[in-house]
KOLZATOR-72179 format. One record per residue: residue in three letters; y negated, x negated, z negated of N, C-alpha, C, O in turn. Coordinates in steps of 0.1 Angstrom, whole numbers, padded with zeros to 4 digits, always signed. Layout:
<sites>
ALAYXZYXZYXZYXZ ...
</sites>
This chain:
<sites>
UNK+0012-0008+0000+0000+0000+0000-0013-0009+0000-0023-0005+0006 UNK-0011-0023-0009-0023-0031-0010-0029-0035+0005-0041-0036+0007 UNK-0016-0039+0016-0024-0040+0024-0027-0031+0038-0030-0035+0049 UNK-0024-0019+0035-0027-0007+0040-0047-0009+0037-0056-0009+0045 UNK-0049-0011+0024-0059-0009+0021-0069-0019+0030-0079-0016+0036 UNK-0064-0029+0028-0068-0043+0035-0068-0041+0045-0077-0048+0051 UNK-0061-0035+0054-0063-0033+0071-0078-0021+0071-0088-0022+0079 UNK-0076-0011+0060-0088-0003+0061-0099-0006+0060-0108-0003+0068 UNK-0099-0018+0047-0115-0028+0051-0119-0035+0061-0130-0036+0065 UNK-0104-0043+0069-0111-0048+0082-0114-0039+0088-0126-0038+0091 UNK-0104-0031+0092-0112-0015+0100-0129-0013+0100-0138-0012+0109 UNK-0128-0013+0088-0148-0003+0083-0157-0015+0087-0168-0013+0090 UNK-0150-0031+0086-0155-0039+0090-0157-0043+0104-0168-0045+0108 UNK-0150-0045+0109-0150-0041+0124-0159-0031+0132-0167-0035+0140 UNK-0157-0020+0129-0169-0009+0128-0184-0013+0124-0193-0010+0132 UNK-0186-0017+0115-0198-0028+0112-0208-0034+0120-0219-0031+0124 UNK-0198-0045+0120-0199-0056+0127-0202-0053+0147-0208-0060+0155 UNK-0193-0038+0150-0194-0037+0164-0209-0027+0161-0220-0030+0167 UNK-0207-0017+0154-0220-0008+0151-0235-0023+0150-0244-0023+0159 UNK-0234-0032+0142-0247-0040+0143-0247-0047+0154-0255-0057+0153 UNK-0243-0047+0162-0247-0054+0179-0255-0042+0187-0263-0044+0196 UNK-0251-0029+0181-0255-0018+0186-0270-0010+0182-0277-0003+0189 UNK-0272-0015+0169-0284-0017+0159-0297-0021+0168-0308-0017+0167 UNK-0290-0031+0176-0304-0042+0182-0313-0042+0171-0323-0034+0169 UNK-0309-0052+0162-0314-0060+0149-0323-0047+0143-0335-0047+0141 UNK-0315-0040+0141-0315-0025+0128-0330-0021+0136-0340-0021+0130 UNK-0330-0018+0145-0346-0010+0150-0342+0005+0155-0349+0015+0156 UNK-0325+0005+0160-0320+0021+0161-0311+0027+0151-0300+0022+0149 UNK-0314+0039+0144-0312+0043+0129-0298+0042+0132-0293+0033+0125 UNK-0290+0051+0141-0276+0058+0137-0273+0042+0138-0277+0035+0128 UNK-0267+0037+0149-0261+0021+0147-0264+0018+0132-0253+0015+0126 UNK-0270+0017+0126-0278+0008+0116-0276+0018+0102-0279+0015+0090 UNK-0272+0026+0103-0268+0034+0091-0251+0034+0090-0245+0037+0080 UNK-0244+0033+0100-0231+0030+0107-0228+0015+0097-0217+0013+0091 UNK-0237+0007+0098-0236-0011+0099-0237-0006+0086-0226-0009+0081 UNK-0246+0001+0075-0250-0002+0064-0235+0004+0057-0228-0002+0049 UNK-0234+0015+0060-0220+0023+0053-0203+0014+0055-0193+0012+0049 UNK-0209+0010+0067-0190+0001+0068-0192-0008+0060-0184-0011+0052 UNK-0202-0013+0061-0200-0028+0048-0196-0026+0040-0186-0032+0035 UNK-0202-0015+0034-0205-0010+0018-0188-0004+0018-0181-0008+0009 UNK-0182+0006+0030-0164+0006+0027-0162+0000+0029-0152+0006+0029 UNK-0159-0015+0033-0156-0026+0039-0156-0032+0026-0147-0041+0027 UNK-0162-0033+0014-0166-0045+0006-0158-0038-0006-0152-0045-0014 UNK-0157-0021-0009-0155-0015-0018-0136-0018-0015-0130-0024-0024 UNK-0132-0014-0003-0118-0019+0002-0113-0031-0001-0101-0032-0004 UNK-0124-0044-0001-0115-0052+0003-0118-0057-0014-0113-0069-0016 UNK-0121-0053-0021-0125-0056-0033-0109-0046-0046-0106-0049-0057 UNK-0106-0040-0040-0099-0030-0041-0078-0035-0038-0067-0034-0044 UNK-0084-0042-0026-0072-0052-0026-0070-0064-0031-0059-0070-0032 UNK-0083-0068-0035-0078-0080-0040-0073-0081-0060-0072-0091-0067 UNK-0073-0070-0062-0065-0066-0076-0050-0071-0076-0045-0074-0086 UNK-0044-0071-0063-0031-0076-0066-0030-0086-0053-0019-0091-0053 UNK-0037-0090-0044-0034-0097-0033-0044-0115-0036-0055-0114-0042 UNK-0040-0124-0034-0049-0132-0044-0064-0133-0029-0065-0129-0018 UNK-0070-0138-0034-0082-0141-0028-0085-0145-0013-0093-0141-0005 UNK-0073-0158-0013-0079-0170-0005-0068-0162+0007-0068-0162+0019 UNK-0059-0156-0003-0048-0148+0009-0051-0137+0019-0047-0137+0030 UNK-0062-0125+0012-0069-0116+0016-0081-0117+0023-0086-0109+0030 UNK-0085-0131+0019-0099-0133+0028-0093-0138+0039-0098-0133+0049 UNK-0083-0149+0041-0079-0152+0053-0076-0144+0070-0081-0145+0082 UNK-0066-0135+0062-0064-0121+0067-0077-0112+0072-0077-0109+0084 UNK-0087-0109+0061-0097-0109+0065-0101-0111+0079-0100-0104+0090 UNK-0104-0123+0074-0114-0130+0084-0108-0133+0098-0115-0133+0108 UNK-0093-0134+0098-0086-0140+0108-0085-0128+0113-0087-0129+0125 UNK-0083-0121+0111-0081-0105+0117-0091-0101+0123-0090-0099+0135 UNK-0104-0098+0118-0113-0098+0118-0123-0103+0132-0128-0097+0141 UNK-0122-0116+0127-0126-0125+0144-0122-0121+0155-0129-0120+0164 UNK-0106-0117+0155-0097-0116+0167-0103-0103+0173-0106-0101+0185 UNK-0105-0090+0159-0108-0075+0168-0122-0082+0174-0124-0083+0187 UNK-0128-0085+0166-0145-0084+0171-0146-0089+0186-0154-0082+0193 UNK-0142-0096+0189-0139-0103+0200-0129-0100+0208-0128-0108+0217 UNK-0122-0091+0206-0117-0083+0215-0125-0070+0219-0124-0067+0231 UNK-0134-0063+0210-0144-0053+0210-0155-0059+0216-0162-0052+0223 UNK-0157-0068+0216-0168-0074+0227-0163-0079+0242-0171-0077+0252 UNK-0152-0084+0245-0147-0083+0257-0144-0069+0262-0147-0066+0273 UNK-0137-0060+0254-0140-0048+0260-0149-0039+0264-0149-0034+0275 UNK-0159-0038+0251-0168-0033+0250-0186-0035+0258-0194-0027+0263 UNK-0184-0048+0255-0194-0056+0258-0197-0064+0272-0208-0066+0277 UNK-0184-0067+0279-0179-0074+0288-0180-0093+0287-0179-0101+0296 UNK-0182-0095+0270-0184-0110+0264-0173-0117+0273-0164-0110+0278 UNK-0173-0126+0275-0161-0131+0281-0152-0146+0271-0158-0156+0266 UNK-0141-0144+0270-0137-0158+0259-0134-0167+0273-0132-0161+0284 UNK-0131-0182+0272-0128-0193+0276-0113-0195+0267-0106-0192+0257 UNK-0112-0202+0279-0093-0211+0273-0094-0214+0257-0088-0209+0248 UNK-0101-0220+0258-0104-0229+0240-0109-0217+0231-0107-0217+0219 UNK-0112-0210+0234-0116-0194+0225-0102-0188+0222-0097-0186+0211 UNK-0097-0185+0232-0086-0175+0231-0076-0186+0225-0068-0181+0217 UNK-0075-0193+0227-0061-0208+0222-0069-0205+0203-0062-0203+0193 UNK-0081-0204+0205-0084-0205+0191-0082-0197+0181-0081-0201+0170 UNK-0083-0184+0187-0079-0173+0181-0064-0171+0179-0058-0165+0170 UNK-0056-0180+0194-0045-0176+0186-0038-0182+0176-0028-0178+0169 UNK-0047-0195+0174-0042-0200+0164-0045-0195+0150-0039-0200+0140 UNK-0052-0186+0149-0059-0181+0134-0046-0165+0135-0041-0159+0125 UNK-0044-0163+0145-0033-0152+0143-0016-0160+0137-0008-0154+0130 UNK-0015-0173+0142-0005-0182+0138-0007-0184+0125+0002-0182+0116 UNK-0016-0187+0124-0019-0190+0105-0021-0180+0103-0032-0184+0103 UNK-0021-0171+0101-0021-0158+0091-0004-0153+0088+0002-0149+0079 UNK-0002-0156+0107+0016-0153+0107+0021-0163+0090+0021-0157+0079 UNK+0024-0178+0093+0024-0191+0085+0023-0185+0073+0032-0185+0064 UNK+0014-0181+0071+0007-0178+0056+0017-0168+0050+0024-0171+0041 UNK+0016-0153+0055+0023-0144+0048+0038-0146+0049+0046-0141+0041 UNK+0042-0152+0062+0056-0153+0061+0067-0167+0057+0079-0169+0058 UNK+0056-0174+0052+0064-0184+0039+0057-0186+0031+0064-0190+0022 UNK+0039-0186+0025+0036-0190+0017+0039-0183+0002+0039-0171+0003 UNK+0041-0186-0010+0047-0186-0018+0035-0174-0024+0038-0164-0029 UNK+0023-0179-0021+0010-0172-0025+0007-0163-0023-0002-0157-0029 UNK+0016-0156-0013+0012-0143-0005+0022-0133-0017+0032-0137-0022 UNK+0017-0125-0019+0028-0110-0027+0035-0108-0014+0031-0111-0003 UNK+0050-0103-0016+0061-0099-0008+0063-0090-0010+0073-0084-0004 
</sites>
């Protein structure tokens, strides 16, 4: 369930994060009231999981998850484009997250 929850904060984060590109630097309300609410679930969530998930484990995930949507919502979305060394890079942060939960001792099972 903990990281059901943890997918929900990337979620609200992701939403955020794609809502503040949409903001054009908070000058259009809905974008920018969008940006301000996902954080705020976003931080309430990920705060939420880390009661039983340890820190360095949940922020990794986080972040590594995180990076990969954003930047997939911007190649979609956006028409952003990644380079060889982008996408090699990202998959390496999807590799380490693999690494991490599926042997580190740190991770809850």
């Amino acid at each position: 369930m903990t990281y059901l929850i943890l997918a929900a904060a990337i979620a609200a984060e992701v939403v955020a994060t794609t809502a503040m590109k949409a903001s054009d630097g908070f000058t259009r309300l809905v974008p920018s009231l969008v940006t301000v609410v996902g954080y705020v679930i976003a931080l309430y969530l990920l705060s939420i999981s880390l009661r039983t998930i340890p820190t360095g484990i949940a922020y990794a995930i986080w972040s590594g998850v995180g990076i990969v949507l954003i930047a997939l919502i911007a190649w979609i979305v956006h028409g952003q484009k990644l380079d060889l060394p982008a996408a090699l890079g990202m998959a390496m942060i999807i590799g380490g997250i693999f690494v991490m939960n599926a042997f580190s001792r740190s991770a809850p099972h």
